[in-house]
C-alpha positions as CSV (number, residue, x, y, z in Angstrom):
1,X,-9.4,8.3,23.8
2,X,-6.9,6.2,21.7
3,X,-10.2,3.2,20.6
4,X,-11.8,6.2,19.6
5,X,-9.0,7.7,17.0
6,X,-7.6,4.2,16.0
7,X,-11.4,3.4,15.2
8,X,-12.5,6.4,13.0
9,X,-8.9,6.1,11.2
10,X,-9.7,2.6,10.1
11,X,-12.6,3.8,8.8
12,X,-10.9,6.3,6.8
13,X,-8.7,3.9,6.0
14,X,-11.3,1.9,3.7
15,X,-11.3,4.6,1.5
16,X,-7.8,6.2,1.8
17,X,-5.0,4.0,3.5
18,X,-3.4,2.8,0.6
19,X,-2.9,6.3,-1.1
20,X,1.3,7.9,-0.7
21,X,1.0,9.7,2.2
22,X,2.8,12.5,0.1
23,X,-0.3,12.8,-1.9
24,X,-2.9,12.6,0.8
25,X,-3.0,16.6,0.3
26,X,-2.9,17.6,-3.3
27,X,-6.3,18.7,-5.1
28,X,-6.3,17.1,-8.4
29,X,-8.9,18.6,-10.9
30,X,-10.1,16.8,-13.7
31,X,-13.3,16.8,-16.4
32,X,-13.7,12.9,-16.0
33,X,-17.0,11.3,-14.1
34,X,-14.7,8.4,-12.8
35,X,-12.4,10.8,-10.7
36,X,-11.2,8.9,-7.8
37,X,-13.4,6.0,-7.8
38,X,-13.1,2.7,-9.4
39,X,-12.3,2.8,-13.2
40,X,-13.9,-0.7,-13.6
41,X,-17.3,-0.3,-11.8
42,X,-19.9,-2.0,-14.4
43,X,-22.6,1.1,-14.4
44,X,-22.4,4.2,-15.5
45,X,-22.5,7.7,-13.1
46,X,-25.3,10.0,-13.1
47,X,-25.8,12.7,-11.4
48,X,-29.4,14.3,-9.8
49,X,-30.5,17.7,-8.2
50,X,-31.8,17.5,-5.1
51,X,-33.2,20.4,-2.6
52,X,-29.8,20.7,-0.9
53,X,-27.1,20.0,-4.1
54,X,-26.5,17.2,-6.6
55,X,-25.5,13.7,-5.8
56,X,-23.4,11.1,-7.8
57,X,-25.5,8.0,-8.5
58,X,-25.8,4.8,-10.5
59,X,-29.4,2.8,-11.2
60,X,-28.9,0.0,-13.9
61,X,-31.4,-3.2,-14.5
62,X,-35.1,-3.6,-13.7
63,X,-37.4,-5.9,-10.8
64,X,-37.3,-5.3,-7.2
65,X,-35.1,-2.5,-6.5
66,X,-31.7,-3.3,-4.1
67,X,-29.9,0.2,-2.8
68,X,-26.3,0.1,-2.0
69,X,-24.9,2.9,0.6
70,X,-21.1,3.0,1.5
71,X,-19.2,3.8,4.6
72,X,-17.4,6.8,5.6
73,X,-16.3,9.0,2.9
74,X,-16.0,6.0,0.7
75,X,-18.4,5.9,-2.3
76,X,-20.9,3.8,-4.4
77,X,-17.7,2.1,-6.3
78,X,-16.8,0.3,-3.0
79,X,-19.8,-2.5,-3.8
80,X,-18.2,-3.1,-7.6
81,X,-17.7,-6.8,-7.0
82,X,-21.4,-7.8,-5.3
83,X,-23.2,-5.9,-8.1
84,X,-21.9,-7.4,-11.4
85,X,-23.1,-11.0,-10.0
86,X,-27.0,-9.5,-8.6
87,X,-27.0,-8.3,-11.8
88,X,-30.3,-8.7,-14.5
89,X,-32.1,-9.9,-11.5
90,X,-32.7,-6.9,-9.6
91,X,-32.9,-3.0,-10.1
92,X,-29.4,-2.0,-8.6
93,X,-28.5,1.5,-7.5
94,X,-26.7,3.6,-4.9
95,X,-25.4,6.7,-4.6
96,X,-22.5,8.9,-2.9
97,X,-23.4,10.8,0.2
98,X,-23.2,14.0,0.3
99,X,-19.4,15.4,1.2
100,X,-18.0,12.0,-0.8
101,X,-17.5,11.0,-4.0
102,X,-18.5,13.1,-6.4
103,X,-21.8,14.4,-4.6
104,X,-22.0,18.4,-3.2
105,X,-19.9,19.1,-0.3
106,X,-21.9,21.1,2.0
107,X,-20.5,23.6,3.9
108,X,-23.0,22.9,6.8
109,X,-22.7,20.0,9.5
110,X,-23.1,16.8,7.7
111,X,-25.5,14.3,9.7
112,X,-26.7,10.6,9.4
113,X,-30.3,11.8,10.0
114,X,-29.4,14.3,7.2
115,X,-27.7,11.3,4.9
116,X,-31.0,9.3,6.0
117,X,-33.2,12.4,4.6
118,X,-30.9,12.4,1.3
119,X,-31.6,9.1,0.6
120,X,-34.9,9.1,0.8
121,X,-35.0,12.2,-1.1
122,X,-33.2,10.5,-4.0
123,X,-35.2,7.5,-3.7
124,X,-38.3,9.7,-4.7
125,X,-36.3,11.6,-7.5
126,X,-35.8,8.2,-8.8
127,X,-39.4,6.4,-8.3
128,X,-38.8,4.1,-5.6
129,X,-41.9,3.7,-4.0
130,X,-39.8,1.1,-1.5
131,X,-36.3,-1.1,-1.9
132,X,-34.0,-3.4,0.0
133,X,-31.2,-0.8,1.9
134,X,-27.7,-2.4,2.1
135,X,-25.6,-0.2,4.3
136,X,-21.9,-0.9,5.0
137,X,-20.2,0.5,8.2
138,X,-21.5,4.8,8.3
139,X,-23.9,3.9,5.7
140,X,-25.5,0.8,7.4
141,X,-26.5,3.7,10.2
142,X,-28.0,5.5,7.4
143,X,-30.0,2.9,6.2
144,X,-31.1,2.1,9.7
145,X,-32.0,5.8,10.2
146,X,-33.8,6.0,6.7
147,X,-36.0,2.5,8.2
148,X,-36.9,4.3,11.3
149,X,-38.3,7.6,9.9
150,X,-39.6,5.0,6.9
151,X,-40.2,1.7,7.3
152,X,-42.8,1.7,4.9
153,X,-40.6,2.2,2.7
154,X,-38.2,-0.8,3.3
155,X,-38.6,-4.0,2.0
156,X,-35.3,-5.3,3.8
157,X,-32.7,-4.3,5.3
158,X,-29.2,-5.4,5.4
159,X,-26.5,-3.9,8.0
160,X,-22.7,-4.9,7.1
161,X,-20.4,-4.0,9.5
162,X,-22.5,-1.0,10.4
163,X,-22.1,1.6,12.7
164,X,-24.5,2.2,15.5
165,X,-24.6,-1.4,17.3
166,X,-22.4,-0.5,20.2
167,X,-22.6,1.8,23.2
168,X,-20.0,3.6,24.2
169,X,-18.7,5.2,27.3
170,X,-20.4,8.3,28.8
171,X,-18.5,11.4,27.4
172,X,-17.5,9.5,24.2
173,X,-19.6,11.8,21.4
174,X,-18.8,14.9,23.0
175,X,-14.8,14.0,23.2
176,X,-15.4,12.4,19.5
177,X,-17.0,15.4,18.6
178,X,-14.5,18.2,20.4
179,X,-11.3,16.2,19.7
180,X,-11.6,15.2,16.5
181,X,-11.5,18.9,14.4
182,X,-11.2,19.2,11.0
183,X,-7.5,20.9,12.0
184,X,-6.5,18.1,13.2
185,X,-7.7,15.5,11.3
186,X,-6.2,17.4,8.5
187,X,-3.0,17.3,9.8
188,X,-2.8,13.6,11.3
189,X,-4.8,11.6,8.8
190,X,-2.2,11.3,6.4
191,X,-0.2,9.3,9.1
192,X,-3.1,7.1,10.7
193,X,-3.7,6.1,7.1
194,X,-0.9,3.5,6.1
195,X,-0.8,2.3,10.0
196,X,-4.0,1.4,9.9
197,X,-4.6,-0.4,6.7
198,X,-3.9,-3.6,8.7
199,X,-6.8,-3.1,10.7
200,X,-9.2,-2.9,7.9
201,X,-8.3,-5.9,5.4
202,X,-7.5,-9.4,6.8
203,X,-6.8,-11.2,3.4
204,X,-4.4,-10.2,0.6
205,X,-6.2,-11.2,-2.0
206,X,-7.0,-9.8,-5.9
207,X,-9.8,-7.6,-4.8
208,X,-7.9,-6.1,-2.1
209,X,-4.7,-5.9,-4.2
210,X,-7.2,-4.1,-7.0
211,X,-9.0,-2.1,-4.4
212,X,-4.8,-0.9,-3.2
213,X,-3.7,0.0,-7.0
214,X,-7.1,1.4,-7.7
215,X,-6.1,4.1,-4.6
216,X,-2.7,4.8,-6.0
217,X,-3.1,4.9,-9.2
218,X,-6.7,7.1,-9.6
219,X,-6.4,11.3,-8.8
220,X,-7.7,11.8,-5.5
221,X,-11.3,13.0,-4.8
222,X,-12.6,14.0,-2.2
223,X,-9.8,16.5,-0.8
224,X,-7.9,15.5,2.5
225,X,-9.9,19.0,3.5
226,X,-13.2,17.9,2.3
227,X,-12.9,14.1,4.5
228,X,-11.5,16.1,7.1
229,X,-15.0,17.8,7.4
230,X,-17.1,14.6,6.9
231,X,-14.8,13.1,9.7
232,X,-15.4,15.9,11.7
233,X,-19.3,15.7,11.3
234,X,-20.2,12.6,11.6
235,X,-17.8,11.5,15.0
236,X,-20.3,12.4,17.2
237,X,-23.3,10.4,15.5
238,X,-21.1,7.7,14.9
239,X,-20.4,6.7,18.6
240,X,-24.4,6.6,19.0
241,X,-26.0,3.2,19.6
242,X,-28.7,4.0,17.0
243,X,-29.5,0.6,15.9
244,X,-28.9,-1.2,19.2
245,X,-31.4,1.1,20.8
246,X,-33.5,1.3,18.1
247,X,-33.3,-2.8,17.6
248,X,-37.0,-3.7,18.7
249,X,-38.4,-1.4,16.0
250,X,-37.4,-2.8,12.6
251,X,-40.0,-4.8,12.2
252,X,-39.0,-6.2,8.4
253,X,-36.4,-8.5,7.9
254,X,-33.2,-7.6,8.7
255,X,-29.7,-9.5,7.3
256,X,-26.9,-8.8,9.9
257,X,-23.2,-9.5,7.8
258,X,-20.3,-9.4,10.1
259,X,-16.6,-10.1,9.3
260,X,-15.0,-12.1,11.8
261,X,-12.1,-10.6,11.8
262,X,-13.4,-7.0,12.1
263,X,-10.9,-5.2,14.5
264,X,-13.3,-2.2,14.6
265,X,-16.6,-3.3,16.4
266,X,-16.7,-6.7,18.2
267,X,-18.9,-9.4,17.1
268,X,-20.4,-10.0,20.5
269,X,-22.0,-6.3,20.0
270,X,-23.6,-7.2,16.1
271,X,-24.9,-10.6,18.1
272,X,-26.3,-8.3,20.7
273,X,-28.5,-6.5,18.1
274,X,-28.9,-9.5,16.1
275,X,-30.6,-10.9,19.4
276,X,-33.0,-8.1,19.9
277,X,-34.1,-8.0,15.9
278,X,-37.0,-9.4,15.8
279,X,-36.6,-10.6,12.1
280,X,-33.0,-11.5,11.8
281,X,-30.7,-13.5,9.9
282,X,-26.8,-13.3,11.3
283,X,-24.2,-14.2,8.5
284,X,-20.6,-14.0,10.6
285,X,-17.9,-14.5,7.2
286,X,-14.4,-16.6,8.6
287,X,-11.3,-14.9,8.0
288,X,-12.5,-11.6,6.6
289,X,-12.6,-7.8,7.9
290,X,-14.3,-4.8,8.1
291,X,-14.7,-4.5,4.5
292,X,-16.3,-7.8,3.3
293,X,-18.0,-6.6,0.2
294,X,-14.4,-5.8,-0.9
295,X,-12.4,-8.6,0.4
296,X,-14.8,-11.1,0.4
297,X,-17.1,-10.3,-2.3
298,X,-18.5,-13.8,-3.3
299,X,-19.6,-14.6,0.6
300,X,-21.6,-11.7,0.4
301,X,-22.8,-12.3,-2.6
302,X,-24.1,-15.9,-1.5
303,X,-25.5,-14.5,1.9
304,X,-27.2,-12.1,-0.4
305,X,-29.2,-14.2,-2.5
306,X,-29.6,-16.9,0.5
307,X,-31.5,-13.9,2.5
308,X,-33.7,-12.9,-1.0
309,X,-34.7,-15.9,-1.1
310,X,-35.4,-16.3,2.6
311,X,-38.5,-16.6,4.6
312,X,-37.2,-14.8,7.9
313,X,-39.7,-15.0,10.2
314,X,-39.6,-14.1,14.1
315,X,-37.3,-15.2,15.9
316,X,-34.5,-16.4,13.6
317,X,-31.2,-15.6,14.5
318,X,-28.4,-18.0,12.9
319,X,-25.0,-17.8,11.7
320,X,-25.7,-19.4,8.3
321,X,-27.4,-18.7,5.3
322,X,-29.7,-21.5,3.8
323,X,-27.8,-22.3,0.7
């Protein structure tokens, strides 16, 4: 049962590791939009109604229309350093699932085929007919969900680090699941955190430095409480092999980005899916984690525009993008 704590506390981790431990539990309540998320993201929040609540989003620029969707109880900030570049070349937005960021917390189960729903949701507040999904980690399940119930709607699809390409044991989402209660995960999270900060970033570089003051310096939103609950909610759907099984089925292109260092999922399971996809690119980055948009922002940024400005046709599965 260890893998399965040590793997949902790095993803936590991404958003929370490099908070004081001593703080993990204070609610700090402030007027500002930027409340615990990056002061220096380059758009500005807004903020829409949908049927279930309102959700925190950004959409800046104009052309063909890229969505952004973090990880576990991270937010939209966590792609500042891909966007700026992409920028005045494509319609950029994203937005923060419900129960993070600055979106509604609902008091019901949080799901991915509920996040799916949301997005698609917002997608049609907002006039998108259709858009390239970029998930990372949770959110590259969402994505993947969202292209399943929609493929007509998705132009392309790009999984980094996602969840969903692994199978686990037999017993795993309902231990996930009865284990890991919001009690508890209130109680232990705080120590998991700093521990496993190691497993998430590879590089000590300025964007992870940034990403680490960002996290002690900003007031801290969501509540330990309130990530507890998305923690909680998602475990089970989270151990699911949804894209693995799902593979054969996404029939537009699909951009696989993989840190090679990423202690959370192995490789050999993103090749496994990578394999089955039957319009596929495979980008594996050297020397960086499970948070590549944040530690190795520029790679991404290059695989990016080498997939746009691909041709991926069936069967194409490499581990470089065409410069």
């Amino acid at each position: 049962m260890w893998p399965i704590f040590r793997g949902f506390g790095a993803w936590l981790v991404s958003l929370d590791a490099a908070r004081p431990v001593s703080t993990l539990g204070r609610v700090i309540v402030s007027g500002g939009q930027g409340q615990g998320r990056s002061q220096s993201f380059p758009f500005p929040t807004r903020h829409a109604a949908l049927r279930r609540g309102s959700v925190a989003y950004f959409d800046a620029g104009e052309g063909e229309s890229v969505v952004f969707v973090h990880g576990l109880v991270g937010d939209f900030t966590h792609f500042e350093h891909v966007l700026s570049p992409l920028a005045g070349r494509f319609r950029l937005a994203g937005l923060d699932l419900p129960g993070c960021g600055l979106s509604y917390k609902p008091r019901t189960r949080n799901t991915i085929a509920g996040y799916a729903d949301t997005l698609l949701e917002w997608m049609d507040e907002r006039g998108m007919r259709s858009a390239t999904l970029v998930g990372h980690s949770a959110g590259g399940q969402v994505v993947a969900r969202a292209a399943l119930e929609a493929p007509e709607r998705v132009e392309r699809l790009v999984l980094i680090g996602a969840a969903g390409m692994r199978r686990y044991p037999p017993g795993t989402p309902w231990l996930a699941e009865t284990l890991l209660q919001p009690w508890v995960l209130a109680r232990t999270l705080d120590r998991l955190a700093m521990p496993m900060l190691d497993r998430v970033f590879v590089a000590r570089n300025a964007y992870t430095r940034k990403f680490v003051k960002d996290q002690l310096d900003r007031p801290i939103h969501p509540t330990i409480d309130e990530m507890a609950k998305v923690f909680h909610d998602l475990a089970k759907d989270l151990v699911a092999p949804t894209i693995l099984e799902n593979a054969h089925r996404f029939a537009m292109p699909v951009l696989v980005v993989w840190g090679e260092k990423d202690r959370l999922i192995p490789q050999e399971s993103a090749a496994e899916v990578a394999a089955k996809l039957p319009r596929v690119i495979m980008k594996v980055i050297p020397g960086c984690g499970h948070l590549p948009m944040i530690e190795c922002p520029d790679e991404v940024v290059r695989t990016l525009d080498g997939f746009f400005g691909s041709s991926v046709s069936a069967p194409e599965v490499t581990r470089t993008i065409p410069a």
